[in-house]
Structure formats: structure tokens, C-alpha cells
C-alpha positions as CSV (number, residue, x, y, z in Angstrom):
1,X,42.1,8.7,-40.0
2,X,39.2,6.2,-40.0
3,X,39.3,6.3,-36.4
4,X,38.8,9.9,-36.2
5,X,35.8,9.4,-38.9
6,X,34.4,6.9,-36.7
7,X,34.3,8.9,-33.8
8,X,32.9,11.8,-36.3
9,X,29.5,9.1,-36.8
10,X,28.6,8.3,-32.6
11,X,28.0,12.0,-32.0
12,X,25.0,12.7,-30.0
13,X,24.3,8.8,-28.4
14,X,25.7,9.4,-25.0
15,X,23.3,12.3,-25.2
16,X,20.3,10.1,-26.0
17,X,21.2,7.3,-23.5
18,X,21.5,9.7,-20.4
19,X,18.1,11.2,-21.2
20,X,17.0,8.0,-21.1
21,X,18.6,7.1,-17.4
22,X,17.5,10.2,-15.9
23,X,13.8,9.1,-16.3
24,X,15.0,6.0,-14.4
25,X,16.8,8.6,-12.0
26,X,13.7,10.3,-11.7
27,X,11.6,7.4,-10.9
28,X,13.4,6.0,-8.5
29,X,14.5,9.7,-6.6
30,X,10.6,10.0,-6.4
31,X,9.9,6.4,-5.3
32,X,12.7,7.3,-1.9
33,X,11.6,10.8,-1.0
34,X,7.6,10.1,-2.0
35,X,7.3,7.1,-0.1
36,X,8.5,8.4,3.0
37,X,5.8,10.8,2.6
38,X,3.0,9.0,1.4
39,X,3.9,6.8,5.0
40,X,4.0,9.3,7.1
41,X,0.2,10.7,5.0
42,X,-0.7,6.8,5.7
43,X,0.5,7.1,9.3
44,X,-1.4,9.9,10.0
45,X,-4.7,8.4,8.6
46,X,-4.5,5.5,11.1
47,X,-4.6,7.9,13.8
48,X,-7.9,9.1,12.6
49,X,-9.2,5.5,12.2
50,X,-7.9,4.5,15.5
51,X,-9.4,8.0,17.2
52,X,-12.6,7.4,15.6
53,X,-13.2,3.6,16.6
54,X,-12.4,4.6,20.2
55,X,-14.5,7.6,20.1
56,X,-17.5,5.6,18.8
57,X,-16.6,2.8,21.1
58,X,-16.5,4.9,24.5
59,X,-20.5,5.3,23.7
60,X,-22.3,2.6,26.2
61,X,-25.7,2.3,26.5
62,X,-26.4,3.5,30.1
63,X,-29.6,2.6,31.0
64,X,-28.3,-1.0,30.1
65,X,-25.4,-1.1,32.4
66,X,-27.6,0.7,34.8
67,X,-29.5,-2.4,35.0
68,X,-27.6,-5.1,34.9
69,X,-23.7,-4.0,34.9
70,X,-23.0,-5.2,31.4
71,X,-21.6,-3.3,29.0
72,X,-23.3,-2.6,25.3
73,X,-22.4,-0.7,23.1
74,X,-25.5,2.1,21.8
75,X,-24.9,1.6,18.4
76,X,-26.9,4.6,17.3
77,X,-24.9,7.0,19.3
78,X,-21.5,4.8,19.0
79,X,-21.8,5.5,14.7
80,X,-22.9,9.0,15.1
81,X,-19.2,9.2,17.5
82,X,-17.5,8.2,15.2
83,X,-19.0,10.1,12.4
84,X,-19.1,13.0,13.9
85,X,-15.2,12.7,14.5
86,X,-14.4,11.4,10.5
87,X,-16.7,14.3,8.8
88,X,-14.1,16.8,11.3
89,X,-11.2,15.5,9.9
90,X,-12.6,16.3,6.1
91,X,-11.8,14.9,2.9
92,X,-12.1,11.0,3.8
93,X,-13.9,7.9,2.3
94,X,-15.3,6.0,5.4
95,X,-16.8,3.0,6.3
96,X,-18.4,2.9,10.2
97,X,-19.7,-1.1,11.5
98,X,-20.8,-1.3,14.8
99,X,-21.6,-4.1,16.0
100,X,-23.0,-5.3,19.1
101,X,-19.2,-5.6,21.0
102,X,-17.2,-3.3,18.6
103,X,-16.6,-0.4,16.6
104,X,-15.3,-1.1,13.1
105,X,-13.7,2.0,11.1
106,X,-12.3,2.0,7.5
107,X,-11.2,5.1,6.3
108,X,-9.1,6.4,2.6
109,X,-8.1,9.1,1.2
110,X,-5.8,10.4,-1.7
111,X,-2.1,11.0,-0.5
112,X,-0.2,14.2,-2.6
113,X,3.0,13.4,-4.1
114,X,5.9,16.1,-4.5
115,X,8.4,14.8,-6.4
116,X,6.8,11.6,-8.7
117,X,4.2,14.8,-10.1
118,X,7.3,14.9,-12.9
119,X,6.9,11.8,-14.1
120,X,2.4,12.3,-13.8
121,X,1.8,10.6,-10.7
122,X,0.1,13.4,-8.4
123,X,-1.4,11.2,-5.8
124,X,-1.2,7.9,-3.8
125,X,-4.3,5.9,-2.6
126,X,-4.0,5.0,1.0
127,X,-6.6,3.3,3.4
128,X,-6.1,2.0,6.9
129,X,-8.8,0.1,9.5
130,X,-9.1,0.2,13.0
131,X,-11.5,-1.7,15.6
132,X,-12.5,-1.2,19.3
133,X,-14.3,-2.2,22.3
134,X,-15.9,-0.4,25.1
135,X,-14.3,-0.6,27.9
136,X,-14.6,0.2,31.7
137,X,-13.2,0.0,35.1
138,X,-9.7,-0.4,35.8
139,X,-8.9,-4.2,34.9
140,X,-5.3,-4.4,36.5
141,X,-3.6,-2.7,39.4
142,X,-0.2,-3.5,37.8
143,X,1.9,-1.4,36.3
């Protein structure tokens, strides 16, 4: 009989200690399926940063290489490029550098979560950075 009694007192613990691993559960369910999508979001933003430097970049000062073959970069319309291309895209933080051989872009935005928004995490930071140069002519005849 004091068994029985026993088991009579530890009513309701099982109940308390699953709650407790389904918030693990949770987590780490929304950790998997969120951070395949918050990499693919991230993915997709380096695309824009690598469109944007090589947008920016394919803008040569003419009259230079007009004059004496070189290629430079006019910086003026090689930001306004890459601007222009970044404010189509929408909803971004940006950084555009050019410099006198390069196109610098650094772009972020907030990524949406679906599944860690039950535990109160709605949205992911992610950045990425991209750099180009002008270039011109065809450099190798290879394949």
C-alpha cells in the first residue's frame, strides 16, 4: 500500500518536465528549418551586393580611356550605378565606396523568421559585401 501512496504524491511531474523539453523542442525545430531560410534570405542578399558592385563598376570614364587607353572608374556615375540598382531592390541598409580601381558595396537587411516567431524571435540580421573592378576587352582566348 505505501507504494501505491507514493505513486498517489508524483502526479503531474512528467507533465511539468515535458513542457519544459518542448521549449527545447521548439528551439531547436526553429534553429533547423529557420536557418535554412535565413541562408537562403542571406544568399539572396549577396546577389544584390554582387549585382550592384558590377553594375557600379561597368561605369568607366570615357573620355579617359578615350585618351589614353586606361581604364578609370567615374566614380560619380559608378555610385549613382550602384545606387540606383540598391534603392530598386528596396528595404536595404547600404554602404557604396568607390574608389579609384573598385566598387565597394555593403548591404543588410532584416531576414523574417517562420517558425522561431513562437519562441519571440521574428527576424534575423543579415549583411553581406561584395567588391569589383572595371573591366574590358577579352583577357584570354582560352576556354
Amino acid at each position: 500500500m505505501n507504494v501505491v501512496r507514493r505513486l498517489h504524491g508524483d502526479e503531474g511531474q512528467v507533465l511539468v518536465m515535458v513542457a519544459l523539453m518542448m521549449v527545447g523542442v521548439v528551439s531547436v525545430v526553429g534553429l533547423v528549418s529557420d536557418g535554412g531560410l535565413v541562408f537562403a534570405q542571406r544568399r539572396d542578399l549577396q546577389n544584390v551586393a554582387d549585382a550592384a558592385a558590377a553594375a557600379g563598376a561597368m561605369q568607366i570614364d570615357e573620355a579617359a580611356y578615350r585618351s589614353t587607353g586606361e581604364v578609370v572608374l567615374d566614380e560619380q556615375l559608378a555610385r549613382d550605378a550602384a545606387v540606383l540598382y540598391l534603392d530598386a531592390e528596396g528595404d536595404l541598409d547600404y554602404v557604396v565606396s568607390v574608389l579609384s580601381d573598385r566598387v565597394e558595396v555593403a548591404v543588410s537587411r532584416q531576414a523574417t523568421t517562420g517558425f522561431l516567431r513562437v519562441i519571440g524571435i521574428n527576424e534575423v540580421e543579415v549583411s553581406a559585401s561584395a567588391s569589383a573592378e572595371p573591366r574590358y576587352g577579352v583577357e584570354s582566348a582560352g576556354p
